[in-house]
C-alpha positions in Angstrom: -110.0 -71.9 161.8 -113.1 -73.8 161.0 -115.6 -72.4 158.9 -119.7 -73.0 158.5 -121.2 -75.0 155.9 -122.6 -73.3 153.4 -125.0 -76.1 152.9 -125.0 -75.5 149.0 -126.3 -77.5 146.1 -122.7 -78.1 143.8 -123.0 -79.8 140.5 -121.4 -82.5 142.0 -124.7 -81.9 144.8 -127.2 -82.1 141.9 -125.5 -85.2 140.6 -125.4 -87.3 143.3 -129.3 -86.1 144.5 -129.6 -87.4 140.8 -128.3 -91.1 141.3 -130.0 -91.5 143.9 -133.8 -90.4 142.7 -132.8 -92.6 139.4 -132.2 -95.3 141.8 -135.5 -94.8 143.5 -137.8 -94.5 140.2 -136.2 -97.2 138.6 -136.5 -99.9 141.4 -140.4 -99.6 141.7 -140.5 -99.7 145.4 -143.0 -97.4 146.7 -142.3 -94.0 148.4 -143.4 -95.1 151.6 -141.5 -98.4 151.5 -138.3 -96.1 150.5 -138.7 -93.5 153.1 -138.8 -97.0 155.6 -136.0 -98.4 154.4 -133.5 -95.8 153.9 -134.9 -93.7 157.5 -135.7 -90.9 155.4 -138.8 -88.6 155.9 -140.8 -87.5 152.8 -140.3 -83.6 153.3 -136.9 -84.5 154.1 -136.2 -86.3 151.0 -138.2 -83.7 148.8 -136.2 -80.9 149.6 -133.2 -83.0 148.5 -135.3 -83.5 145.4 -136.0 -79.7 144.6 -132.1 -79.4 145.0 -132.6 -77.0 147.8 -130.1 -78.8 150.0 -127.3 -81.6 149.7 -127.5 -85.2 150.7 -124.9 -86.1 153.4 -122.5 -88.5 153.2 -124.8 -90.3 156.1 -128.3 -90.1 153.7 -126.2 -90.9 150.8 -125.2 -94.5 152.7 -128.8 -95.3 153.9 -129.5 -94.7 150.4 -127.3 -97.0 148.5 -128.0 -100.0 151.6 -131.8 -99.9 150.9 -130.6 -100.6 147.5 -127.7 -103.1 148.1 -125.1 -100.9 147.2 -122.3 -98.9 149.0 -122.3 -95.2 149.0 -119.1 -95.5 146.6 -121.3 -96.8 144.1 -123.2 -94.0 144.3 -120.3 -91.3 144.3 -118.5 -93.7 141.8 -121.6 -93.4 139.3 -122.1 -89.7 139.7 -118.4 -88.1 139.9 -116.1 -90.6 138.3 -114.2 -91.4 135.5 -115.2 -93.7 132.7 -113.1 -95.9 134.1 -115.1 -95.5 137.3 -118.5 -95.6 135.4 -117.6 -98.5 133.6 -116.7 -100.2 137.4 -120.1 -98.8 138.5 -122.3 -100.3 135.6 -120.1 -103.7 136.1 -121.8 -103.2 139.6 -125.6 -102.0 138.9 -128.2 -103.8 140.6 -130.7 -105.7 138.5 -133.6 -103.9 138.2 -134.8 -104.6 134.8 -137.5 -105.8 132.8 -137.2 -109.5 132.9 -140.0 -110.0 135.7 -142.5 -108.0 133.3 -141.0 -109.8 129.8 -142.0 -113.0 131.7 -145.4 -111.9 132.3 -146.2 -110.9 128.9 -144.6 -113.7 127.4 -147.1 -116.2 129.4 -150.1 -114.1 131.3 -151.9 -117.1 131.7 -149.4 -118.2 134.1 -150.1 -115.0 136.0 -154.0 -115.1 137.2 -155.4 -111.8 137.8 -158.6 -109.8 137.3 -157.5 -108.1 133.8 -156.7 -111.7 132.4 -160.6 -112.7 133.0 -161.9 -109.8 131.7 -164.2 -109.7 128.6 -164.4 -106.0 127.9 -160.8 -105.2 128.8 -159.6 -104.3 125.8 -163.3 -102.4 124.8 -162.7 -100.4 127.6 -159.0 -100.0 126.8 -160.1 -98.6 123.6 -163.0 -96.6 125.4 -162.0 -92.8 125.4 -162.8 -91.3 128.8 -165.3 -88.5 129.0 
């Protein structure tokens, strides 16, 4: 006989909830343009968050396709072995620095309101009151 979910935060729970938030932060999307892509609502995901409830298999798929990933990646990074993690960072999308290296490295190239301005860095070095 059957029995009810328990609906429980596991370990393996937390682990996976934590993939998935490192995913978010370190994309840079916004929260809004997450919560469109991946269907999710922002209580909804928050309560994932606080580790008050799982993921399901289901969120954990919308998830990893907003990111252009497979939920296998996801369970692979969280639960597996270092044979696993190594297949998972072979695998890791590419959100890094470069864009923002490039910037730096020529701003000039990159026209916006900060590059004009003649008191940036006095008000930069301006404590706030």
């Amino acid at each position: 006989m059957g029995s009810i979910a328990k609906n429980e935060v596991t370990e393996d729970s937390k682990r996976i909830i934590d993939i998935c938030r490192d995913l978010v932060k370190r994309s840079g999307i916004t929260n809004a343009e997450f919560y469109k892509k991946s269907g999710m609502r922002n209580n909804y995901w928050h309560v994932r968050l606080r580790y008050e409830a799982p993921l399901t298999t289901s969120d954990v798929e919308h998830i990893a396709s907003t990111f252009g990933l497979t939920s296998l990646d996801i369970y692979t990074r969280a639960l597996g072995s270092e044979a696993a993690r190594a297949y998972a960072r072979e695998r890791e999308p590419q959100i890094t620095d470069d864009p923002i290296d490039r910037i730096a490295a020529h701003p000039e190239d990159y026209d916006v309101a900060a590059n004009r301005d003649s008191n940036a860095r006095l008000e930069a070095e301006t404590p706030d009151d």
